[in-house]
DOTORVO-625265 format. One record per atom (N, C-alpha, C): residue in one letter; atom name; x, y, z. Coordinates in pm, whole numbers, plus 50000, padded with zeros to 5 digits. Example, Ala and Ser with C-alpha at 12.3 -4.5 7.8 and 13.67 -1.06 7.14 Angstrom:
<dofis>
DOFI   aa   at       X       Y       Z
DOFI    A    N   51319   49431   50780
DOFI    A   CA   51230   49550   50780
DOFI    A    C   51320   49670   50780
DOFI    S    N   51285   49775   50708
DOFI    S   CA   51367   49894   50714
DOFI    S    C   51290   50003   50787
</dofis>
This chain:
<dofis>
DOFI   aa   at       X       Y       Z
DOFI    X    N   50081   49881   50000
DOFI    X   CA   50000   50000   50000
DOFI    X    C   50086   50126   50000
DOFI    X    N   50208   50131   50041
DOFI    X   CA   50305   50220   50061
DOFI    X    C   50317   50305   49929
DOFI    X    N   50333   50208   49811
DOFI    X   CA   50378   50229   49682
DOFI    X    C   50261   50324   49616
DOFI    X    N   50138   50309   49657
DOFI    X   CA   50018   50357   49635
DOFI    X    C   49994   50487   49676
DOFI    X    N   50025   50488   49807
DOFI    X   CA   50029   50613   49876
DOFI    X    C   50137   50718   49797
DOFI    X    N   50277   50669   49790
DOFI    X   CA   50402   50730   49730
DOFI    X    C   50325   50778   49608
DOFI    X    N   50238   50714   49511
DOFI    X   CA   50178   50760   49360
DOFI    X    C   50139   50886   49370
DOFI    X    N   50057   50833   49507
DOFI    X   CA   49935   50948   49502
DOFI    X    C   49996   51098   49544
DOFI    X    N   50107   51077   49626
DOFI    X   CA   50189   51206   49676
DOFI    X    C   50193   51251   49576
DOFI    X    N   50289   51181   49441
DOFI    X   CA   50333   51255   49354
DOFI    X    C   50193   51305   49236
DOFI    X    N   50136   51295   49249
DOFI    X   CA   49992   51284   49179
DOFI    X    C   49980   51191   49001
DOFI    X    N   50040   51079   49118
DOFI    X   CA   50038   51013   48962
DOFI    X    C   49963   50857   48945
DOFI    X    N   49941   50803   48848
DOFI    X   CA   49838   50670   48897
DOFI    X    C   50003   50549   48834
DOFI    X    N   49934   50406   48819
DOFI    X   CA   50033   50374   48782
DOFI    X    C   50002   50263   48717
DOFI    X    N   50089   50110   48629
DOFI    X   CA   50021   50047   48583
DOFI    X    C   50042   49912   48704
DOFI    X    N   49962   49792   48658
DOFI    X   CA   49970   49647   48682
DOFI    X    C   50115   49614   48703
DOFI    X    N   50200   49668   48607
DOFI    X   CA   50271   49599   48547
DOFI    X    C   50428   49646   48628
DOFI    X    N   50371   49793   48660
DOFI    X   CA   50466   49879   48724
DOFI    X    C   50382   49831   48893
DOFI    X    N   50372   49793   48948
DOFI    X   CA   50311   49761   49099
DOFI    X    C   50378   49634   49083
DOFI    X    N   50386   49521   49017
DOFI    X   CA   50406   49394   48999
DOFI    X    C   50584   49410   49035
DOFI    X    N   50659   49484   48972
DOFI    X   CA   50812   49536   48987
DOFI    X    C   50798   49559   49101
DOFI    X    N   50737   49638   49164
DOFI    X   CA   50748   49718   49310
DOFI    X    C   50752   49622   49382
DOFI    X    N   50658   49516   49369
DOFI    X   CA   50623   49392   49463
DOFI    X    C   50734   49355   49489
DOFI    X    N   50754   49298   49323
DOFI    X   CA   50952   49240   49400
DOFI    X    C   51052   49263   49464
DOFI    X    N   51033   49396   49396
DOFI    X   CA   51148   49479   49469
DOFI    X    C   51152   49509   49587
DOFI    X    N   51045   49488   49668
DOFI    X   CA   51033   49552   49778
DOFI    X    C   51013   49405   49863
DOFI    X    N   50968   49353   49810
DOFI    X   CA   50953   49198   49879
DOFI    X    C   51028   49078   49868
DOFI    X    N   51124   49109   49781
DOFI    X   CA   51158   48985   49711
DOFI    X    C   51107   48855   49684
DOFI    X    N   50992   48863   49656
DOFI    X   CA   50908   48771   49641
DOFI    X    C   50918   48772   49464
DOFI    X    N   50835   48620   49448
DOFI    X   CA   50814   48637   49245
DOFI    X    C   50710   48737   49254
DOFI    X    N   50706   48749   49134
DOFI    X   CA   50610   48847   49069
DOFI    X    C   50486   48787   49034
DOFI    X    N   50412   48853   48979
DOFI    X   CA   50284   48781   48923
DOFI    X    C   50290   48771   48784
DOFI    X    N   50260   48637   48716
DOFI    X   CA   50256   48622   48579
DOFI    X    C   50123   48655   48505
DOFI    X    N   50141   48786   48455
DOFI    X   CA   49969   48786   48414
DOFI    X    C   49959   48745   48296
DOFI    X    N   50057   48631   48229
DOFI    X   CA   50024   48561   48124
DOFI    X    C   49902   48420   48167
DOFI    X    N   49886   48441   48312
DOFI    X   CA   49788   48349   48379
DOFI    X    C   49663   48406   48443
DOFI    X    N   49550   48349   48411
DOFI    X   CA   49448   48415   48469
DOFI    X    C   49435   48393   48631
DOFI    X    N   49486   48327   48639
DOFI    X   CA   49475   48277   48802
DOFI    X    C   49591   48350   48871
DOFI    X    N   49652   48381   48815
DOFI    X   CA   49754   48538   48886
DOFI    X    C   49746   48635   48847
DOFI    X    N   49630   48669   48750
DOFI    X   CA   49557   48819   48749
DOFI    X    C   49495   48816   48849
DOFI    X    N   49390   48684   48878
DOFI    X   CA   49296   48725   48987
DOFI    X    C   49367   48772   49124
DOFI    X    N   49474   48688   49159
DOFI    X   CA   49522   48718   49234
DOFI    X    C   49590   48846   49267
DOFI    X    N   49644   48949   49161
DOFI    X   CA   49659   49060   49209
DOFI    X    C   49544   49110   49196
DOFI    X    N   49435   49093   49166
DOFI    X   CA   49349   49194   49130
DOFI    X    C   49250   49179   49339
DOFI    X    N   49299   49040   49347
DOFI    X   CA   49268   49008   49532
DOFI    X    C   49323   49070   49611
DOFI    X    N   49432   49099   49555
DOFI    X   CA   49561   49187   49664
DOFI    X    C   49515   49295   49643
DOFI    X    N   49468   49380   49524
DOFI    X   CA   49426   49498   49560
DOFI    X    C   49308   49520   49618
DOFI    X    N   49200   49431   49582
DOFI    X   CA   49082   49449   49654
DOFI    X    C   49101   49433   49827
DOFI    X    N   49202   49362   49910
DOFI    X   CA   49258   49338   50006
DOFI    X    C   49315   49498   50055
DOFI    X    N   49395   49550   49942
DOFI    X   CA   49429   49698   50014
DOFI    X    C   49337   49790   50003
DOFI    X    N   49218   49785   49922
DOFI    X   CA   49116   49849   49948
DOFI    X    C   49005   49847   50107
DOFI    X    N   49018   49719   50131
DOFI    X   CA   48942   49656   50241
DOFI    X    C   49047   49753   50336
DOFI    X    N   49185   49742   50328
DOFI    X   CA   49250   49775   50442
DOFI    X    C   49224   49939   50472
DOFI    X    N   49215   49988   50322
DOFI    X   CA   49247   50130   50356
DOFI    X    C   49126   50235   50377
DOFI    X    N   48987   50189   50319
DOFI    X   CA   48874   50241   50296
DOFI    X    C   48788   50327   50357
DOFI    X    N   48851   50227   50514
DOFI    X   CA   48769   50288   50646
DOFI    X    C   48838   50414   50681
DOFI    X    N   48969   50427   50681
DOFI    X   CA   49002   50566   50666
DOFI    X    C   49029   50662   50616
DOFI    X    N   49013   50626   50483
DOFI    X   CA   49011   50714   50329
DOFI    X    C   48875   50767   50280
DOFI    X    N   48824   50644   50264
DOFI    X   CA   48658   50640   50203
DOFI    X    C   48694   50629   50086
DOFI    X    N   48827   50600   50032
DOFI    X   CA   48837   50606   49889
DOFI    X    C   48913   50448   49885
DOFI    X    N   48881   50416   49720
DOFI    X   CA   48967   50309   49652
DOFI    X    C   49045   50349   49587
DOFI    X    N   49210   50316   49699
DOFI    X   CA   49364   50323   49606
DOFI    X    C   49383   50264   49552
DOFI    X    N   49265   50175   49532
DOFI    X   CA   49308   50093   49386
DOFI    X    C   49286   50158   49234
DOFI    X    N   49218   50272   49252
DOFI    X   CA   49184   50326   49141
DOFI    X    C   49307   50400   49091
DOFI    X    N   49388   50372   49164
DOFI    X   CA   49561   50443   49092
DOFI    X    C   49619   50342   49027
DOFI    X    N   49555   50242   49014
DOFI    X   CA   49647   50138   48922
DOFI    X    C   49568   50078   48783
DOFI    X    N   49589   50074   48651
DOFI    X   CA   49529   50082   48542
DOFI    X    C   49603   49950   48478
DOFI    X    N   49550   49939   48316
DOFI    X   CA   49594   49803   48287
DOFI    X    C   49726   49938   48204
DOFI    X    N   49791   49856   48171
DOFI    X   CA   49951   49901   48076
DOFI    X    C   49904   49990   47903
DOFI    X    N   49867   50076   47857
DOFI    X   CA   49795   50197   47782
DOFI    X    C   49657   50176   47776
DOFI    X    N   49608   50139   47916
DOFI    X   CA   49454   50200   47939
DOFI    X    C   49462   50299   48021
DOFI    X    N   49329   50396   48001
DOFI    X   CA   49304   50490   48051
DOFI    X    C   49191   50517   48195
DOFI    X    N   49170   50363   48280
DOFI    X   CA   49089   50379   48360
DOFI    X    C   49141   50224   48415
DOFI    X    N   49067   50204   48508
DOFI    X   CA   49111   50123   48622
DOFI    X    C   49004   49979   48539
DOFI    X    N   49078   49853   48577
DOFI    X   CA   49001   49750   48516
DOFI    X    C   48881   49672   48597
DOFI    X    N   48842   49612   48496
DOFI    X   CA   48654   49560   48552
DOFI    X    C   48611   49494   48735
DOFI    X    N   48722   49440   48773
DOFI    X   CA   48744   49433   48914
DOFI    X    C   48720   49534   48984
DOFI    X    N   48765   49686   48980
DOFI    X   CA   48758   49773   49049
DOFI    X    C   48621   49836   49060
DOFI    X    N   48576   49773   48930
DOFI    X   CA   48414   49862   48914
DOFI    X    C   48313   49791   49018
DOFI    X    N   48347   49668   48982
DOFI    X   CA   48293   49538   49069
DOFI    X    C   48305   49592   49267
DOFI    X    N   48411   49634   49236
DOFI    X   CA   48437   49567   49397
DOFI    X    C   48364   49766   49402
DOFI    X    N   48376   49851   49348
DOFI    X   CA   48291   49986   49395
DOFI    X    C   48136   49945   49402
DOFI    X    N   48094   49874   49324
DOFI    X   CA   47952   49853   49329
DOFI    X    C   47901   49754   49461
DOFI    X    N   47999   49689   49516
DOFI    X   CA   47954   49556   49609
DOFI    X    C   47990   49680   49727
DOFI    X    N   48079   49792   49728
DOFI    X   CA   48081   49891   49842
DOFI    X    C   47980   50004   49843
DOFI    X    N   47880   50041   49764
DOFI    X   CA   47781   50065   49711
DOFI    X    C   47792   50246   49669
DOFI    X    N   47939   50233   49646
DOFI    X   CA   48023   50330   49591
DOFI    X    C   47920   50366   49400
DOFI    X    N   47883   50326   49358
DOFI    X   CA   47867   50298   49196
DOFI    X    C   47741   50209   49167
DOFI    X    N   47632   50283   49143
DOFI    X   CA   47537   50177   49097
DOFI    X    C   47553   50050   49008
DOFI    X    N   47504   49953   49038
DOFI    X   CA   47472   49811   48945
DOFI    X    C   47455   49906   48788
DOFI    X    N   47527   49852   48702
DOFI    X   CA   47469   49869   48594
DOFI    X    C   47476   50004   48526
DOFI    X    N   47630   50065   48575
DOFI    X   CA   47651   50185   48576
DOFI    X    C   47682   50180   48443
DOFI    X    N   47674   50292   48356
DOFI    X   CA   47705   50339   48228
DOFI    X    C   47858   50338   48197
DOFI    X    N   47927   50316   48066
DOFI    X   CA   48098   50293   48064
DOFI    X    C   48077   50540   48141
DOFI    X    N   48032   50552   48071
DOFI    X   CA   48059   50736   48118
DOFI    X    C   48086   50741   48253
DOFI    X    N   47915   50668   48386
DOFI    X   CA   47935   50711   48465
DOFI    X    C   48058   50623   48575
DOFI    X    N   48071   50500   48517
DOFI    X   CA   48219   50433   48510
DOFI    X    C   48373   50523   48526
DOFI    X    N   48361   50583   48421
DOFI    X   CA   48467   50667   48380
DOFI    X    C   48481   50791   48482
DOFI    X    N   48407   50872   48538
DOFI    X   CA   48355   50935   48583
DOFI    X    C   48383   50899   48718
DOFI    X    N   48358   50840   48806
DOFI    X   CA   48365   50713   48918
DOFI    X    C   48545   50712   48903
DOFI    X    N   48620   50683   48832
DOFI    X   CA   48735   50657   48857
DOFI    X    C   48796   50752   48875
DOFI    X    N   48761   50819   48739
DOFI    X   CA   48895   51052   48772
DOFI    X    C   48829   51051   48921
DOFI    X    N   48720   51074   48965
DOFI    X   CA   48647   51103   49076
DOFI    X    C   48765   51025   49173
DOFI    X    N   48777   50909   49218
DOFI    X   CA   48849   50865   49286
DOFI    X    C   49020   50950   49270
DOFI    X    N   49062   50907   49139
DOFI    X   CA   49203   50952   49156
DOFI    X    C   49209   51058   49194
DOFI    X    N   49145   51204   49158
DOFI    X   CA   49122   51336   49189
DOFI    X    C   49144   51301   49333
DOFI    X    N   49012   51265   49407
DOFI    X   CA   49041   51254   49553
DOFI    X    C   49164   51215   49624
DOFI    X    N   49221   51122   49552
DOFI    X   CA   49309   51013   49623
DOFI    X    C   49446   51105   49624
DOFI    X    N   49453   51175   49483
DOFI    X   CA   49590   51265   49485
DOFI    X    C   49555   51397   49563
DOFI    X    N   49453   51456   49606
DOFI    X   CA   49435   51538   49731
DOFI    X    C   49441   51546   49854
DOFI    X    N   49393   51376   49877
DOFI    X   CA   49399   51342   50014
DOFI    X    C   49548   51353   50083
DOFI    X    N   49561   51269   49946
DOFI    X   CA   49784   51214   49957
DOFI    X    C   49882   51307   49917
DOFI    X    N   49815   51443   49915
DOFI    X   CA   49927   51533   49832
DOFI    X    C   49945   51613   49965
DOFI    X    N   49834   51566   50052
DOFI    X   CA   49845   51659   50170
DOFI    X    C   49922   51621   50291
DOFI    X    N   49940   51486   50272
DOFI    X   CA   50018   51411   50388
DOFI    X    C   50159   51411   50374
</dofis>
């Protein structure tokens, strides 16, 4: 979550792919192969996990700082896990989707630009 926070200082989001490096580096642990679907899910668990952790005192999802590698918004997990927090209506429009995420990052780099 550290790495997340550090983004948001600088007001920047980041990718999958660039968090996956961090992991290692910071953990020395393997990385995740997202040539496997079963270790996408799994980071996509770890972030929903730092969302759970951080939520109650943010109110926001830092997961919305992390995007797929030249996309421009956070992937279908994140929409998921805003709607089950009742952050984002069922059945939200790709706009009000889109909308829902700047909304988050905006916040997230205000909250964190201040700390």
């Amino acid at each position: 979550m550290k790495f997340l926070v550090e983004r948001a200082q600088l007001r920047k989001v980041t990718t999958y792919t660039e968090m996956n490096s961090v992991l290692v580096q910071r953990t020395g642990l393997p990385g995740f192969d997202f040539e496997r679907a079963d270790e996408r899910a799994a980071m996509g668990h770890l972030l929903g996990l730092i969302v759970e952790r951080d939520y109650p005192g943010s109110k926001l999802m830092i997961s919305a700082l992390v995007h797929y590698l030249g996309a421009n918004d956070a992937g279908p997990g994140f929409y998921a896990l805003a709607q089950q927090l009742d952050l984002l209506p069922k059945g939200s429009s790709a706009m009000a989707k889109l909308e829902f995420w700047i909304g988050q990052v905006n916040s997230l780099h205000e909250l964190h630009a201040r700390s």
